[in-house]
SEVORO-773250 format. One record per atom (N, C-alpha, C, CB): x, y, z; residue in three letters; atom name. Coordinates in nm, 4 decimals, decimal comma, padded with zeros to 6 digits. Glycine has a CB too. Layout:
// residues N
       east      north         up   res   atom
          X          Y          Z   Ala     CA
...
END
This chain:
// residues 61
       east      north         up   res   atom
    16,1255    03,2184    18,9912   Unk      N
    15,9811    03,2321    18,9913   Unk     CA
    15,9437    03,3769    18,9630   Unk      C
    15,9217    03,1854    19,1255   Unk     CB
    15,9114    03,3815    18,8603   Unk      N
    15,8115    03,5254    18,8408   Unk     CA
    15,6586    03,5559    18,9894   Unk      C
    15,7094    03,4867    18,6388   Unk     CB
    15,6847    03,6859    18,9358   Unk      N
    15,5678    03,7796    19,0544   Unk     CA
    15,4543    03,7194    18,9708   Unk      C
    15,5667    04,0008    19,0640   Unk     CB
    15,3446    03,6748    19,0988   Unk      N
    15,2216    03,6395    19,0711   Unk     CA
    15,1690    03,7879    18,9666   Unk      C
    15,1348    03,6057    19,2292   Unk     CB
    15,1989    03,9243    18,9980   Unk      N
    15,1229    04,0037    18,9219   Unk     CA
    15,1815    04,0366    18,8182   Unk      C
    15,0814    04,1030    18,9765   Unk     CB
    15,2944    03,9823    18,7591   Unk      N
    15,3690    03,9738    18,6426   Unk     CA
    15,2618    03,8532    18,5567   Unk      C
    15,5470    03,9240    18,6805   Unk     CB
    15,2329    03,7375    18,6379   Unk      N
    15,1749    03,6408    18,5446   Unk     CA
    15,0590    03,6532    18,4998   Unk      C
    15,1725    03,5312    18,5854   Unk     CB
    15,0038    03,7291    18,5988   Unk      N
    14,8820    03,7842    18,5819   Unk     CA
    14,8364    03,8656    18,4828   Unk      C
    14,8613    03,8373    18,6690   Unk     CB
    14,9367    03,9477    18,4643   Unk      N
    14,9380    04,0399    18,3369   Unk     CA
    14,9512    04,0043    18,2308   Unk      C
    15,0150    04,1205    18,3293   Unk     CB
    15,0263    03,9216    18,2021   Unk      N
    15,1132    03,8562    18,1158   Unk     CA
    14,9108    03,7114    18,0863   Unk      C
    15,3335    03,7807    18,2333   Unk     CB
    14,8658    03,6888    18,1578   Unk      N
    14,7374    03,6043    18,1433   Unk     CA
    14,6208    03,6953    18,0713   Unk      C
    14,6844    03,5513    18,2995   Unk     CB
    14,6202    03,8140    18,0892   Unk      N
    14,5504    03,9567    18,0368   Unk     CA
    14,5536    03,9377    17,9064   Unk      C
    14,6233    04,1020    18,0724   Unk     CB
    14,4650    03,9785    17,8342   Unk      N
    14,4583    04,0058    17,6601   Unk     CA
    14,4854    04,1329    17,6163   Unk      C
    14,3178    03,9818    17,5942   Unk     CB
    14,6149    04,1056    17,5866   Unk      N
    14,6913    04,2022    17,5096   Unk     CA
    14,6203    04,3377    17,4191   Unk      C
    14,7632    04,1116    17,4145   Unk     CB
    14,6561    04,4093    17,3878   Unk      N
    14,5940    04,5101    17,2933   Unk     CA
    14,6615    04,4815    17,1599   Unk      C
    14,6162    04,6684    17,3411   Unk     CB
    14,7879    04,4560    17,1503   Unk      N
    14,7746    04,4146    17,0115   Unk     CA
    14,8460    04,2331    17,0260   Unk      C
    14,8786    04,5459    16,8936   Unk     CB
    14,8319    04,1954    16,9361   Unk      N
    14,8522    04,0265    16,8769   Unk     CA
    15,0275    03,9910    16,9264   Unk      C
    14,8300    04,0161    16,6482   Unk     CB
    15,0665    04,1332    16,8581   Unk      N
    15,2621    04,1169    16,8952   Unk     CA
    15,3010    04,1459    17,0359   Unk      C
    15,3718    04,2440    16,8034   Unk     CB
    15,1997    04,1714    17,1398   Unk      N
    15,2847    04,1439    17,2588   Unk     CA
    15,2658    04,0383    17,3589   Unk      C
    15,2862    04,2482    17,3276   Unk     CB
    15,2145    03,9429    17,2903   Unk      N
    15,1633    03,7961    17,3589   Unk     CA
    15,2972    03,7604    17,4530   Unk      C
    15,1282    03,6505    17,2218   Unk     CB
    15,2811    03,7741    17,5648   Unk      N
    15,4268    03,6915    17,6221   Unk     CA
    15,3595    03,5333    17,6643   Unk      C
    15,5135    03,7884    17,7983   Unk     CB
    15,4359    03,4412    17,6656   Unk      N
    15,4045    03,3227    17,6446   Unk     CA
    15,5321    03,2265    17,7791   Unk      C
    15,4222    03,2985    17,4542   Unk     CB
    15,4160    03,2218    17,9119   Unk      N
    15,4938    03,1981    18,0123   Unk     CA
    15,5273    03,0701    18,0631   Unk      C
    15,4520    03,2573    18,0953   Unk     CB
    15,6226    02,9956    18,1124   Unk      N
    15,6050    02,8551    18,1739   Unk     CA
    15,5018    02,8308    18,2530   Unk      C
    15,7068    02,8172    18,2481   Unk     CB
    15,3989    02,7659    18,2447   Unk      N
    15,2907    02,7462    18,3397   Unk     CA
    15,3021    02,6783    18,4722   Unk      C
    15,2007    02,6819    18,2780   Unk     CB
    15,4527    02,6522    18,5045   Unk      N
    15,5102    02,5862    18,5910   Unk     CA
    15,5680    02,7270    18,7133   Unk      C
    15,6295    02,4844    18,5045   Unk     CB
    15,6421    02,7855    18,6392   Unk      N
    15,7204    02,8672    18,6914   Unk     CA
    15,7225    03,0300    18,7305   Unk      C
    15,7945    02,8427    18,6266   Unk     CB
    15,6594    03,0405    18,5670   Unk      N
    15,6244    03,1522    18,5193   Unk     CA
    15,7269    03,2091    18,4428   Unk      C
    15,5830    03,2289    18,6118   Unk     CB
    15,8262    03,1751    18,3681   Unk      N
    15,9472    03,2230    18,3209   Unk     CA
    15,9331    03,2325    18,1957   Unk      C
    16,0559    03,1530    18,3512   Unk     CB
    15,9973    03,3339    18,1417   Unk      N
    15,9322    03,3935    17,9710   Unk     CA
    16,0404    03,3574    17,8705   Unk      C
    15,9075    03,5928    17,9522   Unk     CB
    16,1866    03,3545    17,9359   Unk      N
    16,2565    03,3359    17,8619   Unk     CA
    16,3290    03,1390    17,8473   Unk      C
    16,3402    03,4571    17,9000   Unk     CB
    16,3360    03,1260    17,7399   Unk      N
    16,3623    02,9863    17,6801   Unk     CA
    16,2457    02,8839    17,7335   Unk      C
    16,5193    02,9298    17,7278   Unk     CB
    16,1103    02,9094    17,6310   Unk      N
    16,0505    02,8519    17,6581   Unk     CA
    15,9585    02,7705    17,5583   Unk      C
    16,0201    02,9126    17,7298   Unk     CB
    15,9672    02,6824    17,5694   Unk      N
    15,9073    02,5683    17,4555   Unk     CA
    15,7976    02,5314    17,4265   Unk      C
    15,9379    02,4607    17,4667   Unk     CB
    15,7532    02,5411    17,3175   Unk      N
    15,5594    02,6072    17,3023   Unk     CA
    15,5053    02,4485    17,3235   Unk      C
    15,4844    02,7017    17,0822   Unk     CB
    15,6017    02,3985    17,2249   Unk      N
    15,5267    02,1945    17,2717   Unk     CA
    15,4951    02,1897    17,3418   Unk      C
    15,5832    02,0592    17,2958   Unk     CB
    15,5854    02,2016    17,4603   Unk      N
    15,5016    02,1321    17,6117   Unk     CA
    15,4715    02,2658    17,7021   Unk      C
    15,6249    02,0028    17,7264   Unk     CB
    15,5135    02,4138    17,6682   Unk      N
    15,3847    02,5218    17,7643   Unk     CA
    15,5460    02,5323    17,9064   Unk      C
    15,1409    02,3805    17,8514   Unk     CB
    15,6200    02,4844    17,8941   Unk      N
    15,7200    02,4866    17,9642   Unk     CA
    15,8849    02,5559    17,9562   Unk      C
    15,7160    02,3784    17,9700   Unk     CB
    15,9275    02,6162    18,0245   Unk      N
    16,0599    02,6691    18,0278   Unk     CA
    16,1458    02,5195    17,9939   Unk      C
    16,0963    02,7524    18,1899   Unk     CB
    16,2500    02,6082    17,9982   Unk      N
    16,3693    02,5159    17,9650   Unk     CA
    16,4344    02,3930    18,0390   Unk      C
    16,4654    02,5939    17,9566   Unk     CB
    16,4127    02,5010    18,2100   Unk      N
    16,4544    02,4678    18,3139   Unk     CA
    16,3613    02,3699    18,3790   Unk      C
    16,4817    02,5739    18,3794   Unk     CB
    16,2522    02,3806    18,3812   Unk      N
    16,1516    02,2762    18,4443   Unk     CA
    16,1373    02,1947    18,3421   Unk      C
    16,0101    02,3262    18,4963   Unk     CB
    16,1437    02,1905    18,1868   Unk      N
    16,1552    02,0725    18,1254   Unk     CA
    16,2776    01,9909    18,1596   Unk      C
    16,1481    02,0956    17,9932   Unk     CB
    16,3736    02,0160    18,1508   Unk      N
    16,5020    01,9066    18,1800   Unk     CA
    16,4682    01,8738    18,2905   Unk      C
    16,6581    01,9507    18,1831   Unk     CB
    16,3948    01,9378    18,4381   Unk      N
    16,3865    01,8187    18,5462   Unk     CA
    16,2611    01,7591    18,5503   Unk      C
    16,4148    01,8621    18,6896   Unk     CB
    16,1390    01,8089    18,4250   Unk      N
    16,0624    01,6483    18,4301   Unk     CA
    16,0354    01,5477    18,3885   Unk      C
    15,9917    01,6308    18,4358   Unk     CB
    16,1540    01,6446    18,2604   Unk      N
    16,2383    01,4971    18,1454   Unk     CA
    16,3136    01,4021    18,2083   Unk      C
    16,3633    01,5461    18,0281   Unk     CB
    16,3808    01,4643    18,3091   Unk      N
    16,4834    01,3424    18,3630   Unk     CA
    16,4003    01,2820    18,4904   Unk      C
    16,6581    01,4080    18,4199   Unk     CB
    16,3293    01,3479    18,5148   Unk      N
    16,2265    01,2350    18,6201   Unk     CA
    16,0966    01,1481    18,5448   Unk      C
    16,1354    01,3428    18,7541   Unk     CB
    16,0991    01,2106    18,4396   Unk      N
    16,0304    01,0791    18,3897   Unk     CA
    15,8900    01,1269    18,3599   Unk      C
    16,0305    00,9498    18,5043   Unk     CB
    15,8363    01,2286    18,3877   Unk      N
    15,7284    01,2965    18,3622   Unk     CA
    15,6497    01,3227    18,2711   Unk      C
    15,7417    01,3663    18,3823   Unk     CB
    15,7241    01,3286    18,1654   Unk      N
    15,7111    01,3760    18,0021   Unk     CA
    15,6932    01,2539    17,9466   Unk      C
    15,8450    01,4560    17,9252   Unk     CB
    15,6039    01,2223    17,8874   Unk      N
    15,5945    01,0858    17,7970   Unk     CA
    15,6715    01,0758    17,6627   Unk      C
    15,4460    01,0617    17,7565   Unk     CB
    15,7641    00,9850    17,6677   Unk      N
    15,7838    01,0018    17,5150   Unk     CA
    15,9045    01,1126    17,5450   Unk      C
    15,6283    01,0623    17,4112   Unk     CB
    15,9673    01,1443    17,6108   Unk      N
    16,1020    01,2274    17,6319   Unk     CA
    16,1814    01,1753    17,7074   Unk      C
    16,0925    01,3523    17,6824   Unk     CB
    16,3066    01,1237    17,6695   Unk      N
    16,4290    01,0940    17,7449   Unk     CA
    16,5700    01,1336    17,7388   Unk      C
    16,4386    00,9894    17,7385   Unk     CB
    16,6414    01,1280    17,7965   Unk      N
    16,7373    01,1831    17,7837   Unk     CA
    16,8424    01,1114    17,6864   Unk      C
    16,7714    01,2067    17,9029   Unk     CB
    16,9093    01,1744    17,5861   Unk      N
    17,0037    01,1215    17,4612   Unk     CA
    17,1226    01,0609    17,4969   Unk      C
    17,0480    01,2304    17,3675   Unk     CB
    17,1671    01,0009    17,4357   Unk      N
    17,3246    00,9534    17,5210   Unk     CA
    17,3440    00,9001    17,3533   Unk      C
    17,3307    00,7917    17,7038   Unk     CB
    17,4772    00,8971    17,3234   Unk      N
    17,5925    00,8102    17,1884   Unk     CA
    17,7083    00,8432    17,2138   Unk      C
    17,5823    00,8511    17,0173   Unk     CB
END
């Protein structure tokens, strides 16, 4: 979990366009994070596998 005043900042409008950090809205985590669903990596695989995510399941062959 990121610091509430990390997210906070990071929610702030940037001064220029290239330092947009783009956070899990779950967690707050910046790194491996997937613009589709606004989510890290890590909280997607557990609400993919609980079932959360419409239309996402887990692969198997």
């Amino acid at each position: 979990m990121a610091k509430t005043s990390v997210v906070a900042r990071s929610r702030k409008q940037p001064k220029f366009s290239s330092r947009i950090v783009r956070r899990c809205f779950r967690c707050g985590r910046k790194r491996g994070y997937m613009r589709d669903f606004g989510l890290c990596r890590i909280c997607f695989r557990e609400l993919a596998n609980e079932g959360a995510i419409p239309g996402i399941r887990k692969s198997s062959w």
